[in-house]
N, C-alpha and C positions, 0 to 999 in steps of 0.2 A: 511554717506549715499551718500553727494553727492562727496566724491572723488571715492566710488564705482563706479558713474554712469560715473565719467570723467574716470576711466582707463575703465569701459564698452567700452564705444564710441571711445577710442583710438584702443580699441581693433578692433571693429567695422571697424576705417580707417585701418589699418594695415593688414586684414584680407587678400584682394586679392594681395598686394604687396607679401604677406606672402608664397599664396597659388601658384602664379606664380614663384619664388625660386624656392620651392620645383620645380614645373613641370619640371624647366631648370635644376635644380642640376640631375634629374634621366635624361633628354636629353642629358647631358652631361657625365654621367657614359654610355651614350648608353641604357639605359634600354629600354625596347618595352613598342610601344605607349597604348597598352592594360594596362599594369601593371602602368604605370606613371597617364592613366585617373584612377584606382579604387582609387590608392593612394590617390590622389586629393578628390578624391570622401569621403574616410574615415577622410581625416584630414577637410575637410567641414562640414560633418555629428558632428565629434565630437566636434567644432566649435558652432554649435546649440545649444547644449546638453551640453556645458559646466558649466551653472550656476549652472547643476543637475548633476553634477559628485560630488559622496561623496563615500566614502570606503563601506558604507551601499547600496547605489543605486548600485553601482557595484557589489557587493557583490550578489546583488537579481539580476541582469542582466543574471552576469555567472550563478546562482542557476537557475534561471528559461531556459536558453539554454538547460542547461546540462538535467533537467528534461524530457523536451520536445524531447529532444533526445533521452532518456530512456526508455519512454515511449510512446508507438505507438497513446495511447490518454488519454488525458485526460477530464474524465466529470465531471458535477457540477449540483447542484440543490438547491435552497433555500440559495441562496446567498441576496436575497430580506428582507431577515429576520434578518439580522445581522442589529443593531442598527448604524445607520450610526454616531449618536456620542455618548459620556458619555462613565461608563468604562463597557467593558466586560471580563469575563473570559468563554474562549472558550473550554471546555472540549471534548478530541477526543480520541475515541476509534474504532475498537482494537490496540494496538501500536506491531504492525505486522510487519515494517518495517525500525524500529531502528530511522539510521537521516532523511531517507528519508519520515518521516509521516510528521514532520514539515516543511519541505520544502514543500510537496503538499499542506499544510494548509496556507502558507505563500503565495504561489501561487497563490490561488482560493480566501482567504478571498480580500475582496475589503478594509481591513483596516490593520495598523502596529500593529504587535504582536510579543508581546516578551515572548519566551518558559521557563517555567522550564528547567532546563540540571541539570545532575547531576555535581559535582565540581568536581567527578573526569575525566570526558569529557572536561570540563574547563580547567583542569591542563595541558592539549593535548597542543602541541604547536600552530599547527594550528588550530585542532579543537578547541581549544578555543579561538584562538584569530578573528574566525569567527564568535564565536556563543558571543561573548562579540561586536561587529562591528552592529552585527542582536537583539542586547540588550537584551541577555539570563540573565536569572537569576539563579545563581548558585545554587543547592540545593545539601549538605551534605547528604549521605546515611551512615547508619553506615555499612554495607554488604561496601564498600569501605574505610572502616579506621578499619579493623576486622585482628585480628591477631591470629595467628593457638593456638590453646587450648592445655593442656598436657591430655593427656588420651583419651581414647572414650566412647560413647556415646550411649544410647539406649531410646527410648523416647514412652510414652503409654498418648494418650491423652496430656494433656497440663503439665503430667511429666517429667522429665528430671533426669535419673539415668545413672552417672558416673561408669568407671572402670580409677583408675589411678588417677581421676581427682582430682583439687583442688577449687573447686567451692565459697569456702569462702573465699577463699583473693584473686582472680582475680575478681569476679563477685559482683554488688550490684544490688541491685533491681531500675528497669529503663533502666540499660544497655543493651544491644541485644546482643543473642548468635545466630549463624550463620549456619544454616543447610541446608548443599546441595544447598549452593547457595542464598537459602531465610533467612531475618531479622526476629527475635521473640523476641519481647521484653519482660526481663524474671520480672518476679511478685515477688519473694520471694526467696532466696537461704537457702534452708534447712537446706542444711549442706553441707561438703565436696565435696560431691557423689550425692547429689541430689537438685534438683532447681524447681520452678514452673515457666510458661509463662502464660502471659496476656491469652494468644489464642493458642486451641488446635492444633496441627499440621493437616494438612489433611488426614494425613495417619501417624500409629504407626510404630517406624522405630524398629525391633527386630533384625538386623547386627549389633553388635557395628561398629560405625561410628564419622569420627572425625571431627572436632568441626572448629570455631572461634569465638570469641568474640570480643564486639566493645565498647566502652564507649556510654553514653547516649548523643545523638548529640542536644546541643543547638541550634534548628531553628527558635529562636524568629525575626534575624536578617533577616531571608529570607522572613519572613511571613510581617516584616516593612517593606521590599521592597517592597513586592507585594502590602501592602495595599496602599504606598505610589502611588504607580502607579496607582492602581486605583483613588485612590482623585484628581491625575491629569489628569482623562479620561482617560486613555489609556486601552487596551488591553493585558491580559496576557494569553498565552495558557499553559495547564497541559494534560499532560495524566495520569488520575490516578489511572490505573492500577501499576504504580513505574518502568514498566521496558518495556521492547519487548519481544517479544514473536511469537512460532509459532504454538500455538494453537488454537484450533477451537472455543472457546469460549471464553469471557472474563476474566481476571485473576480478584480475590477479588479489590474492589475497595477501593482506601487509602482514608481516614477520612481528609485530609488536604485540599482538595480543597474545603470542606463544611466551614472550619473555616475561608479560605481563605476568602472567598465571605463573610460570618455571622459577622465575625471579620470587614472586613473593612467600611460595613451596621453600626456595632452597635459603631464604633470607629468615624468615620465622619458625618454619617447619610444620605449616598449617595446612589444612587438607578445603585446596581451593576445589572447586566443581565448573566445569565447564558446561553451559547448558546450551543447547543450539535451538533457535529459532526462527523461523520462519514466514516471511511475510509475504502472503498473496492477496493479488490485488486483482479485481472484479473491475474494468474500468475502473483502477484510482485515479485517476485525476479529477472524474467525472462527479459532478454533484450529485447526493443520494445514491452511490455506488455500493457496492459489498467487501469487503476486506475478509481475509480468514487467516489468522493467527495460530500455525503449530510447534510445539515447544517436544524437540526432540529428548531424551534418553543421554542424560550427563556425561562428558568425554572423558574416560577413566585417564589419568594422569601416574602413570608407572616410577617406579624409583627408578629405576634405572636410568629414564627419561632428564629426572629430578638429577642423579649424580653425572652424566655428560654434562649437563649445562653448569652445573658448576666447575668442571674440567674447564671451562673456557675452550675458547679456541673452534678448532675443527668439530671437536664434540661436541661443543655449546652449539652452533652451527646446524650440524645432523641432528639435535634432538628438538630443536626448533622448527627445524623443513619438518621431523617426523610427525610432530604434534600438529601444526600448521596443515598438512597431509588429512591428518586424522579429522582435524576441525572442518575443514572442506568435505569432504565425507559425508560426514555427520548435516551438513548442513544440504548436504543434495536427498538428505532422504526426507527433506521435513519443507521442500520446495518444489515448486515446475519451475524447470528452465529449459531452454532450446537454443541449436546454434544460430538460428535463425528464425522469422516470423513466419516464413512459409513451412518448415515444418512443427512450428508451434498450432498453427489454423489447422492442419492434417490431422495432426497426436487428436487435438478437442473434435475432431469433425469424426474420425474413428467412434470417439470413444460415445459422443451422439447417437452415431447411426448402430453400437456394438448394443447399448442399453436397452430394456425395453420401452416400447409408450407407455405412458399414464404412469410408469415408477419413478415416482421423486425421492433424490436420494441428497443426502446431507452434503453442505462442501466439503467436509474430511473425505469423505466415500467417494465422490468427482476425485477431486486431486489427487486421490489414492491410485484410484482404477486409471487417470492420465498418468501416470508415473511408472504402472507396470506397462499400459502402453510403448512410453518410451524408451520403458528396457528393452521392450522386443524390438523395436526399430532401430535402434540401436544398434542390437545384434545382425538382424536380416534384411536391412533396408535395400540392400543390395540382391538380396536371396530370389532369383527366378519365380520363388513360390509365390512372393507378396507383391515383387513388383508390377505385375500387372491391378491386379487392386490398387494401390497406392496411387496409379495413376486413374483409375476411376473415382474417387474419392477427388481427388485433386480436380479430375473435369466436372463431378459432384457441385462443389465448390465453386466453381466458375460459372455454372449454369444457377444457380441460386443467384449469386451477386449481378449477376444479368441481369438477373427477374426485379431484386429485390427483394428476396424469399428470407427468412429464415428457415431452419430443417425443420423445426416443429410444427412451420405453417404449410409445407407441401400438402398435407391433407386436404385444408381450407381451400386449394386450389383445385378442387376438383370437385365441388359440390354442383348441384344441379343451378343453371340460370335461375329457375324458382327460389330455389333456396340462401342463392347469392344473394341474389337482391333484399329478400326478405331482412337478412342477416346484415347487409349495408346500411338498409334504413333504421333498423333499431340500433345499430351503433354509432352513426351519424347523431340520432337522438340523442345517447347516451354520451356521444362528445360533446354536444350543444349545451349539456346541459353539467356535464364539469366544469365547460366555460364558463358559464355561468357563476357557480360556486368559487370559480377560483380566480376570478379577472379580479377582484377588489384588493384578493390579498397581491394577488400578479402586481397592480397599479405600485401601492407599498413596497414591493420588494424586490421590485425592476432597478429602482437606482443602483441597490447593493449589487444585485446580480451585473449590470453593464458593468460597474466601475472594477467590481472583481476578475471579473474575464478581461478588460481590458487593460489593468495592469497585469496579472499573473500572465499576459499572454505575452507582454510589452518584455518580463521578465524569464522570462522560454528564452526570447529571442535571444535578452543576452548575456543567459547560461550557455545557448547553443553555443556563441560567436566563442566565450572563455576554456569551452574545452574543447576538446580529441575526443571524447567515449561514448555523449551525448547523440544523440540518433535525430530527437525532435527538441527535448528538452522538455518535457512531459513530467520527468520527476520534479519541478519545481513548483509544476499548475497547482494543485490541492495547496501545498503552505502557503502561496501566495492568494490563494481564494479563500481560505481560512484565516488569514490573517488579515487581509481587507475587510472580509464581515464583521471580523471582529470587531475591527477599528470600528466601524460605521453602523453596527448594532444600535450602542449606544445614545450615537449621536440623532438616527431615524425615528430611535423611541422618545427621546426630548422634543425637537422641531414636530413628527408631524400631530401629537398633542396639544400644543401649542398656536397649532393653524389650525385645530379642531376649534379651543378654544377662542381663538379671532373671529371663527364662521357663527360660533355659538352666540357671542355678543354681540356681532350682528346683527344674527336673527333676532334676536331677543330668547333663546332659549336658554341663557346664563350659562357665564362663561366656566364657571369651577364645574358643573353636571357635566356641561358636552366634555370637558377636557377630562372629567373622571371618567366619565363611560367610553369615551373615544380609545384610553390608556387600556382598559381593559379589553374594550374591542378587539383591538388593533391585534394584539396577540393570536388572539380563536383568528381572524383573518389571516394574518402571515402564515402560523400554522395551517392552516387548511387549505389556502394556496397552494401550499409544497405536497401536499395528500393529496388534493383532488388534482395538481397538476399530472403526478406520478401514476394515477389513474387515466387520466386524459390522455397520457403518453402510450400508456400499456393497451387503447382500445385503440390511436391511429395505427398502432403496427399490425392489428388484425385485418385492418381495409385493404393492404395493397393486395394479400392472397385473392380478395373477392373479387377486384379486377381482372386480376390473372383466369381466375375460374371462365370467368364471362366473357374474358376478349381472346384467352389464348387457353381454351380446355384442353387442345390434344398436348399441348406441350407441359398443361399440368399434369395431365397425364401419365405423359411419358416420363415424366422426372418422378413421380410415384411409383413407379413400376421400376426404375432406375434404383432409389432408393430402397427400394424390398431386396432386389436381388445381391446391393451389395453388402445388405445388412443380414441376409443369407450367407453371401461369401465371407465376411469377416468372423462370424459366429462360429462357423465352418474351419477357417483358418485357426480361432482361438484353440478348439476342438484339438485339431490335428496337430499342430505345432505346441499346445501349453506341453505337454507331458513328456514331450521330447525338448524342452528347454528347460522345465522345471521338475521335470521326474516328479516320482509317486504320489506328492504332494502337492500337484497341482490341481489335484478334482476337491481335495478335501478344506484348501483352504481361498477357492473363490469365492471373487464379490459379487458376481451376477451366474448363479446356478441357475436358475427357471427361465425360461422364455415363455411366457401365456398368449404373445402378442403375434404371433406370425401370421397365421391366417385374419386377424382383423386389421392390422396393419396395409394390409394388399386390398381391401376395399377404401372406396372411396366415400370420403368425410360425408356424409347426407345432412347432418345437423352439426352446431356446437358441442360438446361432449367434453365430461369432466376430465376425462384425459387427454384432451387434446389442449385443454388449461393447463394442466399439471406440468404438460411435456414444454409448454411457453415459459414457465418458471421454468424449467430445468433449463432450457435454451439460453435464457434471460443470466441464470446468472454463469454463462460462460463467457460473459464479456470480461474476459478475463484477462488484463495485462499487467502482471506483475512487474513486468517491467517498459511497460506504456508503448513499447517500439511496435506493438503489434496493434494491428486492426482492430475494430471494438467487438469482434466477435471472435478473437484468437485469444491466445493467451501465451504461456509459458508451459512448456516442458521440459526435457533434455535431465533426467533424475536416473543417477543411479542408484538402483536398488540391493541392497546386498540382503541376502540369506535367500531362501524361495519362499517364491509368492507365483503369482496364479491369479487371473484377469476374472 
């Protein structure tokens, strides 16, 4: 310790001798005074920061840049809840966006967690020698060690009836045969041509269809890492659903994170915490998106729970389903999910037209207020009272996407010809002139952007073809867009410095100036590119309403006046149904008490107006697809809610 502290303090004297070199060695190549002070400035900062440079600290540096830069923002909630010591296992769902859910998790939680990965992401050069740096734990799948079958296949229920096949000397009972992408662990091999599984398939496959099969994966070794790491406090995060996905609701939850936690309770006798979290996604896939992160309320873990599982057996079993039961729970209150994307676009178009204009409300408070939404639909979707609404809202919906509307812009469609046009040409100006500002950095960051889309799109495809669950293959687009920039960051800031410097000596304006000032440039460009595009984007989406106005008034009209009445009738409905769902408690603990909006709301937009801004952010950020299978302006619902609550 103490020759650490004596090369410290050497260090310490050495520093400004150090730092003054450097200054004269670029004085002396000529460099400009700009580029010689950041230089200084970088090798100071990292000077400070040196006792905290580890491959891990760097590791989350670049991870959290990159993030931040992908996404337009990032929210968080219930971060307060996380156990500041002892060990947790943080379970997060839905796993919507491949590597990119653990990175936001690593992000937001305020402690070190180390993820399950599968071993065969492990085996990745890089990918794994990052996610081994960030202390992943490797986890064997047999769908990853599965080798193609002879014959094919037809499956009725939890049967499994061969053509061709040889099911008795490839297959024992325990092993996993491999269908359409998903693991089934088979129960019994009949005979040749026939086999039985653990668990029924979800659907009867009557195409013969061909097969893989995989040996039965010994995971005792992964389950003593985990526990080990719990006994030493730490934190391990699982997603256990087994995979990503771009579906709108959660895939079957795997039985291993219940043993995980029960197992290492009944092995040390250590008080594990179960913490749920939740990952909604704003358009994820989408560059400059929104993300929002809720970390529910810890899944209390019962003795009782603790002495079945060690029973083995049937009881180990039921206290497993139980807790497994309770995790699923736990994790529907701290997400949107829905059974489908047509009622996830309905749940957010409600909750749209329920709020008032001009109040912009936080993404906790949205996902909130969608979530008691989908209790009640839940319950009454069928109910005479709502179905005729439901289906106005629905034809709502359809006459917008006609237009090309969003809700926020029906207003805009109804402004005077005078006023339209006025309003057209200053934001036509105001396009012209983001172009402007932002075409040089565009030029620079066009390669990245092509080369990114066109692998991570190349790599959709063939997610899609590898599984069953997949919808688009949309949870893979963000890691492989973030991991292509990454790749090619580096390489864009080298080369086009370099061609600065070629133009410089050229010209005769020297080559080390233009290559220093081009290095610094280039930066405030790319950055302001990605700003001013983001602005450029957010004024074309106000033009199509002006159209509308000007070529088709009475139909904006009418969808104005559409819009009032059924945002009178759902307010109406909350009204009369909250208190007979949620009894006494439902006037005292809502999220939208006051309406101020009703009678301004029924006049039509005359000017631009701050709340008809506000209501474009709250619109903007319901591009909400936590699980990518929905349109860019649905999202996820389908939450149930326990205790009473009130819209």
């Amino acid at each position: 310790m103490g020759l650490f502290y004596g090369r410290l303090q050497l260090l310490e004297f050495l520093i400004v001798p150090f730092l003054t070199l450097v200054y004269l060695t670029l004085s002396y190549l000529t460099f400009p005074f700009l580029f010689k002070f950041i230089v200084v400035l970088v090798f100071a900062y990292f000077y400070n920061v040196v006792d905290q440079v580890t491959l891990k600290n760097v590791l989350k540096s670049i991870i959290t840049l990159a993030i931040k830069i992908f996404f337009r923002e990032i929210g968080h909630c219930g971060t307060h809840k996380v156990p500041s010591t002892g060990p947790v296992i943080f379970v997060c769902a839905p796993h919507a966006n491949q590597f990119v859910d653990p990175l936001l998790v690593m992000h937001v939680i305020p402690r070190d967690v180390g993820f399950l990965c599968a071993a065969k992401s492990m085996r990745r050069k890089w990918v794994g020698s990052m996610a081994r740096a960030l202390n992943a734990i490797g986890v064997e799948r047999p769908q990853d060690l599965a080798k193609g079958g002879v014959g094919k296949i037809t499956t009725k229920g939890s049967k499994v009836t061969g053509t061709g096949t040889s099911f008795d000397q490839v297959l024992k009972p325990g092993w996993s045969i491999v269908i359409q992408g998903e693991s089934y662990q088979v129960a019994q091999v009949d005979s040749a041509t026939e086999l039985t599984l653990s668990a029924s398939l979800p659907s009867d496959l009557d195409k013969p269809t061909s097969y893989q099969f995989a040996p039965k994966v010994d995971q005792s070794a992964v389950f003593e890492s985990v526990w080990s790491s719990l006994k030493d406090g730490k934190c391990v995060g699982i997603f256990p659903e087994g995979g990503s996905h771009d579906r709108t609701d959660f895939l079957p939850l795997k039985a291993g994170v219940t043993m995980m936690a029960l197992g290492a309770i009944a092995k040390y006798g250590i008080d594990v915490k179960i913490v749920p979290v939740g990952l909604n996604y704003f358009s994820g896939h989408r560059f400059r998106s929104r993300a929002f992160i809720e970390i529910g309320d810890p899944i209390p873990i019962t003795s009782e729970l603790v002495d079945k599982y060690r029973e083995g057996g049937v009881a180990k079993r039921e206290a497993c389903t139980t807790l497994l039961d309770n995790i699923q729970r736990a994790l529907r209150t701290v997400t949107v999910v829905a059974p489908n994307s047509e009622t996830l676009e309905l749940l957010w178009a409600v909750r749209r037209l329920y709020v008032p204009d001009g109040k912009k409300f936080p993404m906790e408070t949205q996902l909130e207020l969608t979530r008691r939404f989908e209790e009640v639909y839940e319950k009454l979707n069928s109910d005479e009272r709502v179905q005729p609404t439901i289906q106005r809202v629905i034809q709502y919906n359809q006459q917008l996407q006609a237009l090309g509307l969003r809700d926020h812009q029906v207003r805009s469609a109804t402004l005077t010809n005078a006023d339209a046009v006025k309003r057209l040409c200053l934001l036509v100006a105001a396009l012209m002139t983001m172009a402007v500002f932002a075409l040089p950095g565009f030029i620079l960051n066009f390669p990245i952007f092509a080369v990114a889309r066109f692998i991570s799109r190349q790599k959709a495809v063939e997610a899609l073809k590898a599984s069953s669950v997949k919808i688009e293959g949309k949870d893979v687009l963000a890691t492989w867009k973030l991991m292509v920039s990454m790749a090619m960051m580096p390489f864009v800031f080298v080369v086009y410095p370099i061609l600065a410097a070629v133009v410089g000596h050229l010209k005769g304006w020297g080559a080390i100036n233009t290559w220093a000032y081009f290095a610094i440039l280039q930066i405030f460009m790319m950055y302001a590119s990605v700003r001013f595009s983001e602005t450029g984007i957010q004024i074309a989406r106000q033009i199509k309403p002006l159209f509308v106005s000007v070529l088709k008034k009475q139909t904006g009209v009418a969808i104005l006046l559409e819009r009032q009445d059924l945002r009178r009738k759902i307010r109406e409905m909350v009204d009369s149904l909250g208190p007979e769902l949620f009894g006494s408690s439902f006037h005292a603990s809502r999220v939208v008490s006051e309406f101020d909006d009703v009678d301004e709301a029924t006049k039509p937009a005359s000017k631009p107006s701050k709340s008809n801004e506000e209501d474009k952010h709250i619109d903007d950020s319901e591009e909400y697809d936590i699980v990518e299978g929905a349109s860019d302006d649905g999202s996820n619902p389908n939450v149930r809610r326990f205790g009473s609550i009130s819209l």
